[in-house]
N, C-alpha and C positions, 0 to 999 in steps of 0.2 A: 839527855832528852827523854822526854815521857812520850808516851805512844798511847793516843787520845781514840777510841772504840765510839762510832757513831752509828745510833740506831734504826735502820732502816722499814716503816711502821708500814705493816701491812702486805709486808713480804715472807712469808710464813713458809711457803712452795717453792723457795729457790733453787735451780737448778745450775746455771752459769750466770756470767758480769761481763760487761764490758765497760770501758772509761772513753769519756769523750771530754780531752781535756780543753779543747776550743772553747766548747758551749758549758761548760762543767755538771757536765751531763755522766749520769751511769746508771744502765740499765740491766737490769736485772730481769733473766729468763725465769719462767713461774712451770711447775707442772702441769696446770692446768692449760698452756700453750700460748699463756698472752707473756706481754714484757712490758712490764714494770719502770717507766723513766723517773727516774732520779733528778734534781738538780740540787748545788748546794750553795748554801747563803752566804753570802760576802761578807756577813757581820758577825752572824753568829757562829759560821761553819755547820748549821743543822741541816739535815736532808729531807729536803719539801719536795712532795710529790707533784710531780710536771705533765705527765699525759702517760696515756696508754696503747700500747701497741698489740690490737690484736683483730682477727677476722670475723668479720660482721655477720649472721646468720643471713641478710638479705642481700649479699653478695656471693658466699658460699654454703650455700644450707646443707650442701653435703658434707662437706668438710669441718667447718668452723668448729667444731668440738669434738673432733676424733681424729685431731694433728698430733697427742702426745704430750710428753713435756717439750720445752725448745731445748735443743740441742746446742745451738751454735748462735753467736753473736758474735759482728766482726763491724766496725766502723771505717769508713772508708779513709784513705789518706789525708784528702780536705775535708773530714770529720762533717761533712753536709749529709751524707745517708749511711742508714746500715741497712747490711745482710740479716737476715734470721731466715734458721732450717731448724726443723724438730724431729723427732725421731722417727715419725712416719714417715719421714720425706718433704720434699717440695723447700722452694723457696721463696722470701719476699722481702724486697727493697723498701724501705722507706727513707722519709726525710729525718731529717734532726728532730722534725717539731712533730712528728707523727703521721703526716700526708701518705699514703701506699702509692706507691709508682709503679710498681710490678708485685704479680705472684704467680708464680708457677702449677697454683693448687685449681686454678677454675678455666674456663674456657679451650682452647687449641693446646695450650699446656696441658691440661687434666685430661682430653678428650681427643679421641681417632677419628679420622674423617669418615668414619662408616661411623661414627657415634659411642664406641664401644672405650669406655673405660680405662686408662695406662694407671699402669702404679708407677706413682712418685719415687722422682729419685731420691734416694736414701745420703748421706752424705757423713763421711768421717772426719772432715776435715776442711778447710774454707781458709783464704789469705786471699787480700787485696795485691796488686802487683803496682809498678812504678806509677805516679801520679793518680791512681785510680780507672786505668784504664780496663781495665782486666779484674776477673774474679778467677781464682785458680782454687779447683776443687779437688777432691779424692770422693770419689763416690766408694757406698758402703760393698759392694761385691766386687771390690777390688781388695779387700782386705787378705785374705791369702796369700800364703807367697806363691806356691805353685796355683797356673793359670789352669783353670777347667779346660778341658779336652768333648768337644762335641763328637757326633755320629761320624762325621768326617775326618774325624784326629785334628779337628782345627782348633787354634786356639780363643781362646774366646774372654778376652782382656777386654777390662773398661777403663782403667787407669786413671789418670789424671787428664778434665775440664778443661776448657778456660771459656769464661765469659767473653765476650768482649762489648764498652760503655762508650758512649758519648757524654758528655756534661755540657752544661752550659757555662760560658765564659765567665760569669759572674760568681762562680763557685771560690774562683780563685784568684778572679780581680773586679773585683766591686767596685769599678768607675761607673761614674753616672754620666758617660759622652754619650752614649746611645739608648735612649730608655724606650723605643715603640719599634726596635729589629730582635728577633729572635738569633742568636749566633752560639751555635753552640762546635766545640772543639774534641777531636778525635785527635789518638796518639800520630797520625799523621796527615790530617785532612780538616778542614771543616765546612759547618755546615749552615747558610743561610738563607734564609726567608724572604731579601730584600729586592727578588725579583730579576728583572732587567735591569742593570746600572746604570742602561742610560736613559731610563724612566724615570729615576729616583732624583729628580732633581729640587726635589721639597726638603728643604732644609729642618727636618724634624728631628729633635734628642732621641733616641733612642737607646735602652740598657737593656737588660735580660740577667736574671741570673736563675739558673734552674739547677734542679739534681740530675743525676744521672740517667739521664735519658736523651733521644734525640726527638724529632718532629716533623712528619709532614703534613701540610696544612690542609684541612679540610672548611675553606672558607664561604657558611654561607653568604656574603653578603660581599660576591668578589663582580660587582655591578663595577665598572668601568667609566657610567655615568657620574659616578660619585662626586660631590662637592670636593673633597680631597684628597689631592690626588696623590699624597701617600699611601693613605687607605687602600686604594687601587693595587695599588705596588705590593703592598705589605699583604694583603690579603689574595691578588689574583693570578696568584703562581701556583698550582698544586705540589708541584716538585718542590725539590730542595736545589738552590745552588750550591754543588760539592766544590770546594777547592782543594786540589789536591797542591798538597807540600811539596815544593820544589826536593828532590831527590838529594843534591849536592848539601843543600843547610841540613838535614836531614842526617847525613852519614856520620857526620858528627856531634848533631845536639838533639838527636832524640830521644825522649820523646817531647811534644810541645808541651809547654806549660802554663805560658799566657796569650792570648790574643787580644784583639781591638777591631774596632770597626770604625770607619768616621758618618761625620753626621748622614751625607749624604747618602751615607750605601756603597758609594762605588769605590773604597780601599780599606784594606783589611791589612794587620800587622802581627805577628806570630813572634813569640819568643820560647826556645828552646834550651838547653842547658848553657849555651856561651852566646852573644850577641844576640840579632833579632834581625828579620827578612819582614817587606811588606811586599803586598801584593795589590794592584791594578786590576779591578774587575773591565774597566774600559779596554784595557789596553790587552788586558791575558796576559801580564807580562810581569815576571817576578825578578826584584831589585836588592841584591845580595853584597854584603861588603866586597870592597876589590881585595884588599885587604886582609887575608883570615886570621894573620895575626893579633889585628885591630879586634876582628869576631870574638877569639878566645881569650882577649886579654879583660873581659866585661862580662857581668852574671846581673841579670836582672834580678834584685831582690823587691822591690816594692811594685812593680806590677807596668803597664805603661796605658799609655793615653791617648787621644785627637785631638790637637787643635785646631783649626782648618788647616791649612794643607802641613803642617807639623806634628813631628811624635812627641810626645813630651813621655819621657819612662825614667826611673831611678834603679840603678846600678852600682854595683861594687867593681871597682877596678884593681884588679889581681896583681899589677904593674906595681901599682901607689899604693895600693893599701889603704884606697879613700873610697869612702860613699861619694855618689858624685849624682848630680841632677841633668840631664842630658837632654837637647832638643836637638833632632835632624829637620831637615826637610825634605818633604816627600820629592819635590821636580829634581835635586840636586843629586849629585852622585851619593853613596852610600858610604863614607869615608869621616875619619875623626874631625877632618881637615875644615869640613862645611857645617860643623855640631859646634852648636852654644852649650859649654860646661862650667857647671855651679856645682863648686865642694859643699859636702852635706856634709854639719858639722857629726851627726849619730846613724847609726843604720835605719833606713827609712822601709818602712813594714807594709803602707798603704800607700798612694798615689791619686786620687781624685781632679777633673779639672771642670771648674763649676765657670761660663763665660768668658772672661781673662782673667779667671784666678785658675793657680795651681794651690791645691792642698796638700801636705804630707803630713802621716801620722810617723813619728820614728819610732825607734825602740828606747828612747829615754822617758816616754808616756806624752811627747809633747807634742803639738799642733803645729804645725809653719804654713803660713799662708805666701805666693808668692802673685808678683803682677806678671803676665807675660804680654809681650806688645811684638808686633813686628816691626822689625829697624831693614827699612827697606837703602840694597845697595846696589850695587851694577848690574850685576849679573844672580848672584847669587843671596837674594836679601835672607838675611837671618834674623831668628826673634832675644828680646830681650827679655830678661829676670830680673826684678828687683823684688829685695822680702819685703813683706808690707807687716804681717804681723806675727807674732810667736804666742801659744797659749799652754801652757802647762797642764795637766791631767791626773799628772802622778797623784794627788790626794782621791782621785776620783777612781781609780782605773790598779784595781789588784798586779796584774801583769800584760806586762804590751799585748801578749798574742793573743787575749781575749777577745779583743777588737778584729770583730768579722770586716766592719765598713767603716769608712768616714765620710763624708760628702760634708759639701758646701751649699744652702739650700736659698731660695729666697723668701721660706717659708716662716711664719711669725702667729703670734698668738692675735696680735691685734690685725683689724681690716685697716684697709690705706686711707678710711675716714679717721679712726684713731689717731692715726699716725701723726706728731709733732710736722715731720717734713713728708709729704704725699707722696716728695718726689722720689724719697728712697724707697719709695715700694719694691723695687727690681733690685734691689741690691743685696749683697751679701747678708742676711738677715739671722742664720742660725746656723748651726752645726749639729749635724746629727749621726752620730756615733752608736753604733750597734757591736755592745760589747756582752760578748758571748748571750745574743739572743733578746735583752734589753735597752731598747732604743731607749738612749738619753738627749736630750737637744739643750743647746747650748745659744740661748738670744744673745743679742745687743742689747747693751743695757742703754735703754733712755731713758733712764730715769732722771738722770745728771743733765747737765746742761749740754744741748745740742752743738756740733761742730758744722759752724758754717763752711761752704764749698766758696772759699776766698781764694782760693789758689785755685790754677787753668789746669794746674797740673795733680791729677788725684793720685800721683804716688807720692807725693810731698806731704799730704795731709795727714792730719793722727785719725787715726781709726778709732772706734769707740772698743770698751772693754766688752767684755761675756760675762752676761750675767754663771750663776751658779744653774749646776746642768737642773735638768728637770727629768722625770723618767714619764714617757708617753704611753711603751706599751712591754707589753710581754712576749717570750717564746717567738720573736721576727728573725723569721730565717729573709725575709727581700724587702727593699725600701726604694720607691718611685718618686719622683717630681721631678717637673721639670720647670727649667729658666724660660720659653717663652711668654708670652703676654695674648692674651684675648679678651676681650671688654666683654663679649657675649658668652662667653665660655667660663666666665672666672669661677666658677662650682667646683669647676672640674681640672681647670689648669694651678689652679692655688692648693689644691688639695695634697694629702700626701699617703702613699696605698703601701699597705702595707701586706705582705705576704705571712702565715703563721701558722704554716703546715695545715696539722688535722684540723685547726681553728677555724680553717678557711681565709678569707682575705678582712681586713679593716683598711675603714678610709678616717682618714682625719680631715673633715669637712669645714671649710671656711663658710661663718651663715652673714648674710649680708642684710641691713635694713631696707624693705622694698621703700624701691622712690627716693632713695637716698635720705629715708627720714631718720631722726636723732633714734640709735639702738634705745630698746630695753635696758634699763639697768642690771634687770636681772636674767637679761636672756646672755648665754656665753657664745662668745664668737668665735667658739670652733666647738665640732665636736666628734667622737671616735663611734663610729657605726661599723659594728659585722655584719657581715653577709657568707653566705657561703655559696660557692660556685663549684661545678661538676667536671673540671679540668684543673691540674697544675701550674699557675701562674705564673708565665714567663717572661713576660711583658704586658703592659698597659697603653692603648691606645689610648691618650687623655682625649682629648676634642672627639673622640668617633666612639666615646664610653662603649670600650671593648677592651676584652683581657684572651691576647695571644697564650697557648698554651701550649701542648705536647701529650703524646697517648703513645704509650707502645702496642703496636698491632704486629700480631702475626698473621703466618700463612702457612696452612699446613702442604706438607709434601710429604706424606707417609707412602703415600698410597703409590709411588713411585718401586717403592720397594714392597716385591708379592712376601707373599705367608709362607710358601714355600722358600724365601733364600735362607743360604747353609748357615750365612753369617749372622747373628744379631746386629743390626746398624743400630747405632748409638743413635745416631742423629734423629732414629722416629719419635724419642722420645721428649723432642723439642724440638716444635714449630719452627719457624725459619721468623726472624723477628724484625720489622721494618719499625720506623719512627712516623709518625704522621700530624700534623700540623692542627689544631683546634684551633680555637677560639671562640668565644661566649660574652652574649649580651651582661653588664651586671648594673644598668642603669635602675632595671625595674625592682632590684633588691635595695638600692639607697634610697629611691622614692618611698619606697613599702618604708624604711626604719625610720623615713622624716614621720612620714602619719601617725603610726604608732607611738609617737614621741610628741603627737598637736603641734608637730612644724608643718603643716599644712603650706602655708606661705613660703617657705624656703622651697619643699617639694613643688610648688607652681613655680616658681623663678627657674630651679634649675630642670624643669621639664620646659617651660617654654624656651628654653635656652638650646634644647636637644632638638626642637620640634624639626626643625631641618633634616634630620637623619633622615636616611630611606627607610629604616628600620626601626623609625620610634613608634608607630600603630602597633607592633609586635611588642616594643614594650609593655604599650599600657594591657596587652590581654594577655602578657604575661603572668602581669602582676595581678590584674583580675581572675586570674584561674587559677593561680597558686592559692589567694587567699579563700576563694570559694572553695578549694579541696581541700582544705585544710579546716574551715571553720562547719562546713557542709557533713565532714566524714566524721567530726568529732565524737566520740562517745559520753565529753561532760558537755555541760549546759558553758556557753561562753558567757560572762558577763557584762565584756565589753566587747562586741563584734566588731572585727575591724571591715567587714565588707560593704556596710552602708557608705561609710567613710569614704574607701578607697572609690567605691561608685558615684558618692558626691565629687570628687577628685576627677575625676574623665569625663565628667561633663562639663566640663572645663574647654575641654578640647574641640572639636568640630568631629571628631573622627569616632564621637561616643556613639553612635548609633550601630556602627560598624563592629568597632571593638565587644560590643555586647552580644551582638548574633555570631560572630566569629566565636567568642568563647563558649558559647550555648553549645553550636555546634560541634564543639571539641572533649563538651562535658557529656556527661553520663543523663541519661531521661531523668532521673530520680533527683538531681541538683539542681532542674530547673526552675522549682517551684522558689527555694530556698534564694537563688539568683534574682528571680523576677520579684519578689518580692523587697527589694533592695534597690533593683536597677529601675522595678516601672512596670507599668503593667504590658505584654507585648502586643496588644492590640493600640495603644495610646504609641508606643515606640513605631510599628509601621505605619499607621497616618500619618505621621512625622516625617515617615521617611518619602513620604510621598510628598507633602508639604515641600520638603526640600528637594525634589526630585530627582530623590536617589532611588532610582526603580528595582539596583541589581540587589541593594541592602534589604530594600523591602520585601524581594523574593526568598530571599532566604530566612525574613520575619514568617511567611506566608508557611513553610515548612515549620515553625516554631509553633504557630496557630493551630497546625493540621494536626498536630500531635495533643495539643491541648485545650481544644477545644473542639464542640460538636461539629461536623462538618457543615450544616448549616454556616455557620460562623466561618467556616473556611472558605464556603465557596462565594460568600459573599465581600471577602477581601480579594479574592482570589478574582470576583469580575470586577471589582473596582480597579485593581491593575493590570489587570487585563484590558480595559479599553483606556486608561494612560499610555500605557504600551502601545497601541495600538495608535494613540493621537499623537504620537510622537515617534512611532515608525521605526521601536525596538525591537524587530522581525523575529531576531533571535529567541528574546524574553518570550515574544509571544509564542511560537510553536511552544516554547515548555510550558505555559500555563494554558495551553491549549492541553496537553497532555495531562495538568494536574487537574483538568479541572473533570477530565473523564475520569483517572482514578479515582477520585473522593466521590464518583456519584454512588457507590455502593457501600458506602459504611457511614450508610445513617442512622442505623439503628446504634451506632457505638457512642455511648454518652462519657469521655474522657475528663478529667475530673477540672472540675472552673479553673481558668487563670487567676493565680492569686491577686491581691489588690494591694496598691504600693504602698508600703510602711516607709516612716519616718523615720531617719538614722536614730538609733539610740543617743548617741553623743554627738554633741555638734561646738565642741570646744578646737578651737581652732580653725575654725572654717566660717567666722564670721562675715571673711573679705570676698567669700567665692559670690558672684555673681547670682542672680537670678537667671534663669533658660529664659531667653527669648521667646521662646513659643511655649507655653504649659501644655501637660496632657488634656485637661478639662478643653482649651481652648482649642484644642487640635481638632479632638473629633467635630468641635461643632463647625469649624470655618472647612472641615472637610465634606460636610453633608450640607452644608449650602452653596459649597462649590460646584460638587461630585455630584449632586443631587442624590444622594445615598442607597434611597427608598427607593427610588424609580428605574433607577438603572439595574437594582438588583430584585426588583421583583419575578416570579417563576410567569410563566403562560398559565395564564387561570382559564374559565371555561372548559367547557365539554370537551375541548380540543388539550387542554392541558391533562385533564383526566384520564385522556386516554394516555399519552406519553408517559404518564406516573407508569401504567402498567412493566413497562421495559425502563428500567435507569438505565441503559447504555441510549437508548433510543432518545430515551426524554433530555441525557446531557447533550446530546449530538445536537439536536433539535436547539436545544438553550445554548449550545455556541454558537451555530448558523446563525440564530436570530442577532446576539451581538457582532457577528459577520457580516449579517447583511445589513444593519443598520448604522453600520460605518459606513459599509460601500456607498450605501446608501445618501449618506451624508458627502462624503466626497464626489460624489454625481452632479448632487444639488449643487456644493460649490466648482462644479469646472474643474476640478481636480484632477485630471484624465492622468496625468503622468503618473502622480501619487498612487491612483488609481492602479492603473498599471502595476507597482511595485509592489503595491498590497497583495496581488492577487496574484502573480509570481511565486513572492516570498512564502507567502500562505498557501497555494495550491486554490485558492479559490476559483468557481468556475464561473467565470467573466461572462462567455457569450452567450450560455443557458440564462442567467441570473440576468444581463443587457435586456434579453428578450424579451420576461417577464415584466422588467421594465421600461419596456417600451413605453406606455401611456403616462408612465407616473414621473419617477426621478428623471427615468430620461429624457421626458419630453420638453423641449426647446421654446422658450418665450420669447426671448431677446437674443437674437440670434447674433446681434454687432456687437452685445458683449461676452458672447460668447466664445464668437472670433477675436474680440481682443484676448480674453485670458488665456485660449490656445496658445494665441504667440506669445504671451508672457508665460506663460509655464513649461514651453520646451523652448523656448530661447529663440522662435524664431521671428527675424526680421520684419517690420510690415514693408508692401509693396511700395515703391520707388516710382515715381513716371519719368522716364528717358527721358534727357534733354533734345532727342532726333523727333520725337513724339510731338515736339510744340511745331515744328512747324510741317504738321500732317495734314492733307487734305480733306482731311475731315474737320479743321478747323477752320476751313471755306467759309464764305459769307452764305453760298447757297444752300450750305448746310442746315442753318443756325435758323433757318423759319418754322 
């Protein structure tokens, strides 16, 4: 044998390696403090540079370049994260793909609750412990053999660490039965997201797979109103639900190493070193074989499953000395006796179950597809297995254990217009296989001649073949889809998300022809958009476009132990460490890569498809404020600005008037020119909003005004909504613009530089289809000054009398709001308005019976006094007079009367 030397380019500073033969990954520690990923080529064996592991100055400006060389690299058991320590100290976890999960160098780690400084623990030494539960360390002042001796003769040993991890379930079984519940697994507990179980009654997939970390949720948008009412669930729990491991499975098969969850939420299934225990969130009630014999005679090797109320897992049987494919049922006892058993002819490595199919990948490189159905019987109904198809890999696939995942998808290159038969849209449509970090998918070929559904019975029928795989993406540490269906959602439920560490997340987006017209020839009907998001992706809420995540937080406790104890406590020198739950919009990052991209038309289908969210107005000024600080802060000239665009884009919406004062007022003074310039002019935007009689949006246009423009111009928007307000009896609004209108009376002399005037998007490719605004700015102002009467209402007190006022502005604004005070009242006198009346001068502090008195002659004085008495009783509701039926026949209705 020859021994083949391969060049590693660009690694000049090496200081340690480590292999990660999952992903065929090897990283290489640099002196300079970063690490170097490696991966290597399947064809040629040369080693292509993959990413880079190192800490950012804008995360740790203190640190990031005076850590040293790295010291240590250590990959964990299920090869999904590594360790790195350097010689200064400290530590930090990452994923396979580059993602940072933890570091020891910044925050409660670096830092004393009085603020002061720790130095990093130093480290000699680092190993992972049984399934990656544990990190077991030697820190570097333990290196001595005799223990230092303090003032006190006490000894003063640091010895040997240990970490202790959670992981997420999907590290080490990548089933796709739960794809929207976080679940993650401790060497004797775990930990889930899913709430009350018996709220969870929305039957939603749910998967997760994460690194080494756990999660408590910090969910904004945990609204109970919510249209779905998984959402609810999933997001309006701040705790974790812990399950602790029944003790007895435990004694002898610890520690865990797979788990499951079903669709609903409410039961969970664990497997440890021999057999498997599920657990009842309804019932708090854990179901153990009767049998331990049966327990140890069985080793879970391919992972297990939910199918409604059945476990579907694949196992070796120590007994037979056979792979074997096993379904229990959850209602029935735990015993051999009530399990449907199918010999597997090779060791089976993966387990996936996509509707009524079972998937398995073995270790011969082959695919088996199976049907599962329930065969219902007396008491005890059990389900059935028949194979349905076999697919070979071995040309494709170097060695079995490459293969992170397998799943069964319904996802396809073509839309279900394409499609020969429409109606296999839902059906088994692809395979997608993520082998060490390269998603390949594997269609149905229909190219050939279609198989009709002649037969009642679809496990009789021939299946079509697989086409040859395709490769979609790179460096995918998690892969999302799911099986349900939504006509209004199909954006987002046909899509397929991909996870890709430091890459951040991509979506493989399905783009659909608006109106169901015949596609472009040349438009592709899907296509792969990144975005990046500020959380760890643990799951994807499809329909609620949210991505559940995870964040390890500490807490410090130093300050428990004084300055004065004898002992040094290890413990200060690491926070106490909790898991806590995120989650993060990522709707407004796909919108943003359709426009960039002239999918303008895609970007409107799949935002009117969202508009329902509670949370979609947050989107769009999301997406308006990212791109305004971005193109706004730039140091070169942009060529093609994407901010007109996105702002033709939200006037789309009804909620653009809103979205645009809200992000003003989130942005910095100096970006507003730059904004308005884009969005409109903002004196044409508040007419508008008064046009449509949105008074509270208009207020905080009024504050946009104030700042950019002379207050003259202030104060005359400022009393145009001030007497709306006032005609329409928003009490509230008025005291505060009663207030602004007193501060702006002294900064007239302040001339603040013009509002800009609205420019025309540079580019308008792709947005042929967007609508004309119903109402134009030209056409705003004027239908507002022949409404409002503009001029007149906003005129100052002129004459001798207004002369003198000028002298005191506190005096003369006082004056100028009494006058629009009293010529309201004034106004609701004239009409009979007494109750209104009333309320006005309540809410307002106006003074009613000085101000009556004055008007005694004028507004108050009475001409028709019968209809005056009419609108009294119509405006406080009350009754007119009645004449008794005892009354007719009264003495007074005498004849002698009546002369």
């Amino acid at each position: 044998q020859q021994l083949h030397g391969v060049w590693a380019q660009d690694v000049i500073d090496g200081t340690c390696v480590a292999v990660n033969n999952k992903y065929r990954l090897m990283a290489f520690g640099c002196a300079n403090g970063s690490v170097q990923v490696y991966t290597i080529d399947t064809t040629t064996g040369a080693m292509q540079f993959s990413h880079k592991l190192e800490l950012t100055p804008k995360q740790y400006p203190d640190i990031w370049n005076k850590t040293g060389p790295v010291k240590l690299i250590r990959w964990s058991p299920d090869s999904c994260v590594v360790m790195v320590t350097w010689d200064c100290g400290g530590l930090s976890l990452w994923s396979v793909f580059g993602a940072q999960l933890i570091c020891t160098l910044g925050g409660d780690f670096a830092y004393q609750s009085d603020g002061a400084k720790k130095d990093p623990l130093k480290i000699n030494s680092m190993t992972w412990g049984s399934e990656g539960y544990h990190l077991w360390v030697i820190d570097g002042n333990s290196s001595n053999v005799k223990p230092e001796r303090d003032l006190n003769n006490e000894d003063r040993r640091f010895g040997i660490l240990q970490f202790h991890f959670v992981k997420s379930v999907l590290t080490v079984n990548p089933c796709m039965s739960n794809q929207e519940q976080v679940l993650l697994q401790g060497e004797d507990r775990l930990y889930l997201n899913c709430g009350d179980a018996t709220q969870a009654q929305n039957p939603r997939n749910t998967s997760a797979r994460s690194e080494h970390k756990p999660t408590r949720e910090r969910g904004p948008f945990s609204d109970g109103s919510l249209d779905s009412q998984g959402l609810s669930t999933l997001l309006g729990h701040r705790h974790w639900h812990v399950v602790q491991i029944h003790n007895t499975y435990l004694e002898s098969n610890w520690p865990i190493r797979f788990s499951a969850i079903d669709k609903l939420g409410q039961n969970v299934a664990v497997v440890g070193k021999f057999g498997f225990a599920h657990y009842s969130l309804l019932t708090k009630k854990w179901k153990l074989f009767g049998n331990i014999t049966q327990e140890q005679n069985m080793m879970v090797t391919g992972g297990l499953a939910w199918w409604n109320d059945f476990i579907v897992l694949a196992c070796y049987n120590l007994n037979d000395h056979q792979e074997e494919l096993r379904i229990y049922l959850r209602t029935s006892n735990l015993d051999n006796a009530f399990a449907h058993i199918t010999k597997v002819q090779a060791d089976t490595l993966l387990l996936s179950v996509f509707r009524d199919i079972i998937i398995l990948f073995r270790a011969d490189c082959s695919i088996c597809l199976y049907s599962i159905g329930r065969r219902p019987e007396s008491l005890n109904p059990t389900a059935s297995i028949q194979i349905l198809q076999e697919v070979s890999m071995s040309r494709y696939i170097p060695h079995p254990f490459l293969v992170v995942s397998v799943t069964l998808t319904s996802v396809r290159t073509e839309t279900g217009i394409t499609l020969k038969m429409p109606q296999q849209a839902c059906e088994a449509e692809s395979i997608m296989l993520n082998l060490a970090g390269q998603l390949i998918m594997l269609q149905r070929d229909r190219s050939g001649p279609q198989i009709r559904d002649k037969d009642n019975n679809p496990n009789q029928r021939k299946h079509l073949p697989f086409c040859a795989p395709v490769v979609l993406a790179q460096s995918v540490e998690n892969v999302w889809t799911t099986c349900r269906i939504n006509k209004q959602k199909r954006h987002l439920l046909e899509a397929l998300w991909l996870s890709c560490g430091g890459a951040g997340m991509k979506v493989w987006l399905p783009l659909f022809p608006r109106d169901h017209r015949k596609p472009h020839s040349f438009l592709s009907r899907r296509i792969m958009l990144p975005f990046h998001i500020n959380i760890y992706p643990l799951a994807v809420l499809f329909e609620d476009a949210l991505v559940l995540g995870a964040v390890n937080d500490t807490v410090l406790y130093d300050c428990l132990y004084t300055q004065t104890s004898t002992r040094e406590h290890l413990e200060v020198l690491f926070p106490f460490s909790i898991v806590e739950r995120t989650s993060q919009i990522y709707l407004h990052h796909i919108l943003r890569q359709l426009l960039v991209r002239n999918l303008g038309e895609q970007a409107l289908l799949l935002a009117h498809s969202c508009a329902t969210l509670p949370y979609f107005p947050h989107v769009l000024e999301l997406m308006l404020h990212e791109v305004l600080e971005e193109e706004a802060t730039s140091r070169e000239p942009i060529p093609d600005p994407l901010l007109p665009t996105v702002a033709k884009f939200i006037t789309e919406f009804p909620l653009f008037l809103q979205t645009v004062v809200h992000c003003a007022r989130k942005t910095e003074y100096a970006l507003w020119n730059y904004l308005f310039a884009a969005v409109g002019n903002p004196k044409d935007l508040f007419e508008e909003c008064l046009m449509a009689q949105d008074l509270e949006t208009a207020a905080s246009y009024l504050i946009i005004l104030q700042n950019m423009e002379v207050p003259a111009v202030s104060r005359q928007h400022a009393t145009l909504l001030f007497n709306t307000a006032l005609e329409q009896g928003k009490w509230d609004l008025c005291r505060h613009m009663i207030r602004f209108l007193k501060a702006i009376g002294s900064g007239e002399t302040e001339t603040p530089p013009a509002t800009p005037t609205t420019q025309e998007p540079s580019s308008s490719s792709g947005f042929e289809f967007f609508r004309h605004r119903s109402i134009s700015l030209s056409q705003s102002a004027e239908n507002l000054h022949s409404k409002f009467n503009l001029t007149k209402t906003l005129s100052m007190p002129s004459g001798p009398s207004g002369k003198r006022w000028s002298k005191d502005s506190d005096c003369a604004e006082n004056m100028y709001i009494d006058m629009m005070l009293w010529r309201h009242a004034r106004r609701l006198l004239e009409e009979i308005k007494l109750k209104d009346l009333g309320c006005f001068a309540a809410q307002l502090g106006f003074e009613l019976i000085g101000w009556l008195c004055k008007e005694r002659a004028r507004a108050a004085h009475v001409e028709d006094f019968v209809f005056a008495l009419k609108k009294l009783h119509e405006d406080f509701l009350w009754p007119f007079p009645v004449i008794p039926a005892s009354s007719i026949n009264s003495p007074f209705k005498n004849a002698k009367y009546k002369t």
